[in-house]
N, C-alpha and C positions, 0 to 999 in steps of 0.2 A: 385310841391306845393311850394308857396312860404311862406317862417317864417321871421320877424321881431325876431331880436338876440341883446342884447347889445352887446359893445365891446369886455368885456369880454369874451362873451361867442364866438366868434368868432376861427376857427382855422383852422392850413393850411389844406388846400384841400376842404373848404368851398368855394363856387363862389358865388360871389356879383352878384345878376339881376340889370341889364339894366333897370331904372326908366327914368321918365318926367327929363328934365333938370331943369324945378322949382317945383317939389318936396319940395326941400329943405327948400321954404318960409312955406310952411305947418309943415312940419316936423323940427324944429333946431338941427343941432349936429348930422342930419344924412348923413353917408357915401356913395356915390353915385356912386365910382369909380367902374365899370361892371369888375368880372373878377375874376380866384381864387387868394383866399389866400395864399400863397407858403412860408411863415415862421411866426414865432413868431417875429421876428424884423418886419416884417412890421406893424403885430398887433400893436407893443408896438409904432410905427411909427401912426397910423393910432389915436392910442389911444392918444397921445402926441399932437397931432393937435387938440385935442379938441372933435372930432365926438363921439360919447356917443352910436348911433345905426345904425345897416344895417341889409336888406333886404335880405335873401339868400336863394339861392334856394333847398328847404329841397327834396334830395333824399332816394331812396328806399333801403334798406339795401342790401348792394352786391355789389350797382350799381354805379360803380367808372366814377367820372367825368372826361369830357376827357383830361384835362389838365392829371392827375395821369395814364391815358391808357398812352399817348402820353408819356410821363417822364417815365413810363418804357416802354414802347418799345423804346426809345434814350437810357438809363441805359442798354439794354442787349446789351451785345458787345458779334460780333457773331465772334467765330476761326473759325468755319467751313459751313458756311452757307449754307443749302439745298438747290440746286439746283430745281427751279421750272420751271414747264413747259412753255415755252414761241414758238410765233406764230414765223417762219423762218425768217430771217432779210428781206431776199429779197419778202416776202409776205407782209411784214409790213411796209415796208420803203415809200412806195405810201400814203399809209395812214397816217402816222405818217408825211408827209410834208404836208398836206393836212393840219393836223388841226395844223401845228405849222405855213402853211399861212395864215390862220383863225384867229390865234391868233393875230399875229400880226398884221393883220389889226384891230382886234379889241383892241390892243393894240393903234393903231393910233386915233381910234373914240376916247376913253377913254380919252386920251392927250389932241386933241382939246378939247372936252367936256369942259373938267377942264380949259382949257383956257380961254373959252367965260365966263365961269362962269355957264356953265351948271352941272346936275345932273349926276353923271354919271350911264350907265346902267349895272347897277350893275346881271338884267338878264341874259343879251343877253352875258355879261361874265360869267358867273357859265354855261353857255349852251355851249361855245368855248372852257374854261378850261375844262369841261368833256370828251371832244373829246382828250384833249392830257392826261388825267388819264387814258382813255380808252386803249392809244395807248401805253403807259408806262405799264400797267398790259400785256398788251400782246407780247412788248418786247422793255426793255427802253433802251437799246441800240442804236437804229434808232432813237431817240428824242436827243440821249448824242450829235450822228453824225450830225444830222441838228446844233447843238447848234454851234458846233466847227465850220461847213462848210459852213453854212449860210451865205452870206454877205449881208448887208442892208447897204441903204446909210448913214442912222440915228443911229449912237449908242442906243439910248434913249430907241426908240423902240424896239430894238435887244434884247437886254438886261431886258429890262423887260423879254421877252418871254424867252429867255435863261435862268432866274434866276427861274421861275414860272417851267418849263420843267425840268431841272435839280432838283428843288425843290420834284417833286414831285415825279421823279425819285428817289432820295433817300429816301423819303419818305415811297414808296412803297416797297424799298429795305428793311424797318425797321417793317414792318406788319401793317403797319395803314389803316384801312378801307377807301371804296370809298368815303363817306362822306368828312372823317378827307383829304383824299386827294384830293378832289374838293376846300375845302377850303384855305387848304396851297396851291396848283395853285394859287385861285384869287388873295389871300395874296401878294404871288409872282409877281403878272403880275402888280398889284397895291401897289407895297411896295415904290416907285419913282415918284409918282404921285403929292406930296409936291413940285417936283423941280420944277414944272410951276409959284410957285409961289417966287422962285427963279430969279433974274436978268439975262439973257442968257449971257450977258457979264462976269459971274463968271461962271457961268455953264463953257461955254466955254473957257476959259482961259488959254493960254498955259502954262503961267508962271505961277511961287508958286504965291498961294494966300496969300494974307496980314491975319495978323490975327481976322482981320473984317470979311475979305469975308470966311475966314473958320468958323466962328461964323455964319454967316449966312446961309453957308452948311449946318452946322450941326442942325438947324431947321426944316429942311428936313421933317423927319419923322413926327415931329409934324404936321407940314402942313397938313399932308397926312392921317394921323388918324382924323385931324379935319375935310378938304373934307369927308372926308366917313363916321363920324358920326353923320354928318347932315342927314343921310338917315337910317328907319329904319329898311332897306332892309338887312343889311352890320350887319353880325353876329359881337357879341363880341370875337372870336376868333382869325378874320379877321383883327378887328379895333387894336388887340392888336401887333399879329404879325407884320402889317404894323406899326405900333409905334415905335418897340424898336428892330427892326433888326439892328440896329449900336448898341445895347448894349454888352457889353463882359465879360468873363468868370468870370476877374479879377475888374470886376467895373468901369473900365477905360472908357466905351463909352458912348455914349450921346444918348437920351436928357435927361435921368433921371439917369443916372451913379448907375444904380442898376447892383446886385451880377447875379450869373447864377441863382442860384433858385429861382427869383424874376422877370425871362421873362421867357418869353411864351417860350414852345418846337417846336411853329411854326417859331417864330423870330429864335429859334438857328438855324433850317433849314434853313431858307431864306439866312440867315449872311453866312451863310460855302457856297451858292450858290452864292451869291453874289461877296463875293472876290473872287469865282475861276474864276466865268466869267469876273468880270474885271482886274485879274490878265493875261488871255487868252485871251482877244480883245484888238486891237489895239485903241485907243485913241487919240484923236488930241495931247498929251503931252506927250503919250507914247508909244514903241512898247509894242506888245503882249510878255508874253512869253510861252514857250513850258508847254504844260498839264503836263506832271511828272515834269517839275522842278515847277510848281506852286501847286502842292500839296507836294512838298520835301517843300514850303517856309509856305506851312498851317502848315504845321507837326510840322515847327519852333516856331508859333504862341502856342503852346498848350500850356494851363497852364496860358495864358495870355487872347490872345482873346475869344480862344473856350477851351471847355470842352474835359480834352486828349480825352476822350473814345467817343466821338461824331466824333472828326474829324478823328481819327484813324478809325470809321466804315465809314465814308464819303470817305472816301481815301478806304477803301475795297471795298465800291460799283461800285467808279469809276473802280477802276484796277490803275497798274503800269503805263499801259499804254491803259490810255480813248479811248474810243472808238472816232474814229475820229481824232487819230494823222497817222500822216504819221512816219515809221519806215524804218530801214534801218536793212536789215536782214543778218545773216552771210554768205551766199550767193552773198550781195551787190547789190542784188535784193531789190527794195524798195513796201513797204506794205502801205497797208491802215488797221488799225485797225477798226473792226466795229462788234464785241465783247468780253466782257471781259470774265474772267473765276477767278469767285472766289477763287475756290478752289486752281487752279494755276499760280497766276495772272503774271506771267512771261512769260506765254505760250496762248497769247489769240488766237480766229479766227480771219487770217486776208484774206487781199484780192490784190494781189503782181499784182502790175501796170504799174511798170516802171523797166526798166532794167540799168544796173549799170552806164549808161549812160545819166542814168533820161529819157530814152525815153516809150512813152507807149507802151506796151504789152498785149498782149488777157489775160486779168485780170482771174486767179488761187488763189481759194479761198484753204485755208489751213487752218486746225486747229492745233496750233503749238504742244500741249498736244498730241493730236493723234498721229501726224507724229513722238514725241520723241518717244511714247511706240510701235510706229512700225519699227520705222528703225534705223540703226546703226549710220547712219550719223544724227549728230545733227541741227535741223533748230532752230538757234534763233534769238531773237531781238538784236542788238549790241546798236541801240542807238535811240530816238527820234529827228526825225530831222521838221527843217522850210518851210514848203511850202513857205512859199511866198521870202524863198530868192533867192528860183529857178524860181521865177515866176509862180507855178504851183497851179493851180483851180483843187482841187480835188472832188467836189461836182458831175461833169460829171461823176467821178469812182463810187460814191455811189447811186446814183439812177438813173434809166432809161431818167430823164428830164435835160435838161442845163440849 
């Protein structure tokens, strides 16, 4: 049901509906922005600009909107996190490539689209990000490995689909229903969709940008909230989190340099996905670095970018060490990680491939937990190390396909 409210009487956890863009000539002094209300400074902010009334959508007692579900399931920080039941890596891992090459061709449609100036289809994605919710609920481990082991010739498109997969991997790691998880995907896969209308000559550019062209970066989002709210297909959930994923903890980020409690708990997701994938791909201007030292550099961030207790569960669902790094074991025997273990994230399952020589070996899956409380002799991780400075494609280790 929808209620007409004046300013006053507006407060946090109320959500503005999505009206006509000229409303406003009918109505003066009314506030149009789609979306909840997350403090009293915005009110007094919202009030101060003039607008006098909003539209909001009056719910049923009990029935908490999902920005405040979402806000507290980010808000619970889990020590010990129950272990749920998930499908075998190696039953899942066909599947789970399957709809992360789905995605990412549909990741490619989407791009062009927006290039020619087309609509984009906004179905045929909630119908491809399903497939990788689907495959994340029954073991997000195999989506973490495609993320790290993937190569594509294009960052652009990588990248979307890695930040959308990872996205909803954590996502799921935090309780949020298959809905709220369909959403933060598309969110995800369309959160970079503004860059199109960025100049490729800054996109790409090896060198530091002048302080024009990082002005103009950071439009970005804007861009991209506006492509998508031309269509009134594209939830206000979606249009928000794709806005203000460069926002941060401490007010610092752009484009509207608001507080934490004043973006969406989709954008905080996206944001902690975001930097780990581009802190973990290589780049025309940079090398990648190693998964655990790119969340030891999030962990740095806290208090600033992110929200401590958000990146500290983001960093518990990855593991110490993400699924999909290669390890060097105290044996000197080399692993492939390809699941974590919450409870002892020093000890995941891994899958030991190469012998101390870096040569391949009839791959011995080991659960490092199990093997400590069975045997005398201890098997651990001594360090995460670089494929690529051995030259080694580890993807042929993780699933059946080259």
């Amino acid at each position: 049901m929808i209620k007409k409210l004046t300013i006053d009487e507006l407060k946090p956890g109320m959500e503005i509906v999505r009206l006509s863009s000229d409303v406003w000539e009918h109505l003066p002094g009314l506030y149009t922005e789609p979306g909840a209300i997350r403090s009293e400074d915005q009110v007094r902010r919202i009030r101060k600009n003039g607008f006098t009334h909003a539209f909001i959508e009056a719910r049923v007692p009990g029935d908490l909107p999902l920005e405040k579900r979402l806000d507290a399931a980010l808000a619970k920080h889990r020590d010990t996190p129950s272990p749920k039941p998930r499908v075998p890596f190696e039953q899942e891992i066909d599947a789970a490539h399957d709809a992360y090459e789905k995605a990412q061709a549909q990741a490619k449609i989407i791009m062009d689209d927006t290039k020619m100036g087309r609509q984009v289809d906004y179905k045929s994605s909630v119908e491809v990000v399903d497939e990788i919710v689907n495959s994340a609920i029954r073991n997000p481990d195999t989506l973490l490995c495609l993320a790290k082991l993937a190569k594509y010739d294009d960052y652009t498109y990588s990248h979307s689909i890695n930040v959308s997969a990872i996205s909803v991997v954590f996502g799921e790691y935090l309780g949020l229903d298959h809905s709220e998880l369909n959403k933060l995907g598309v969110a995800g896969m369309m959160h970079d969709l503004g860059k199109t209308a960025v100049p490729e000559r800054i996109i790409n550019k090896r060198a530091r940008l002048s302080e024009k062209e990082f002005e103009e970066i950071k439009r970005h989002p804007e861009y991209s909230y506006e492509l998508l709210r031309q269509q009134e297909s594209v939830p206000d959930q979606v249009l928000q989190a794709v806005r203000d994923h460069h926002e941060k903890f401490n007010g610092s980020g752009y484009p509207r340099h608001i507080l934490r409690e004043e973006t969406s708990p989709l954008a905080r997701i996206i944001s902690l996905a975001d930097v780990y994938d581009a802190l973990t791909s290589d780049r025309s201007y940079k090398d990648a670095i190693l998964p655990n030292k790119a969340l030891a550099v999030m962990y740095g961030m806290r208090g600033q970018d992110f929200d401590p207790k958000e990146v500290q569960s983001f960093i518990k669902c990855l593991g110490i060490f993400p699924a999909g790094s290669l390890v060097k074991l105290s044996t000197s025997f080399y692993a492939l990680v390809y699941e974590s273990n919450p409870t002892q994230p020093l000890l995941p399952k891994v899958k030991i491939i190469l012998d101390p020589d870096l040569r391949p070996i009839r791959s011995v899956t080991v659960d490092l937990a199990a093997h400590q409380a069975e045997n005398d002799e201890p098997l651990e991780i001594l360090e995460c190390t670089d494929p690529s400075t051995y030259r080694i494609n580890l993807k042929p280790f993780l699933t059946r396909r080259s």
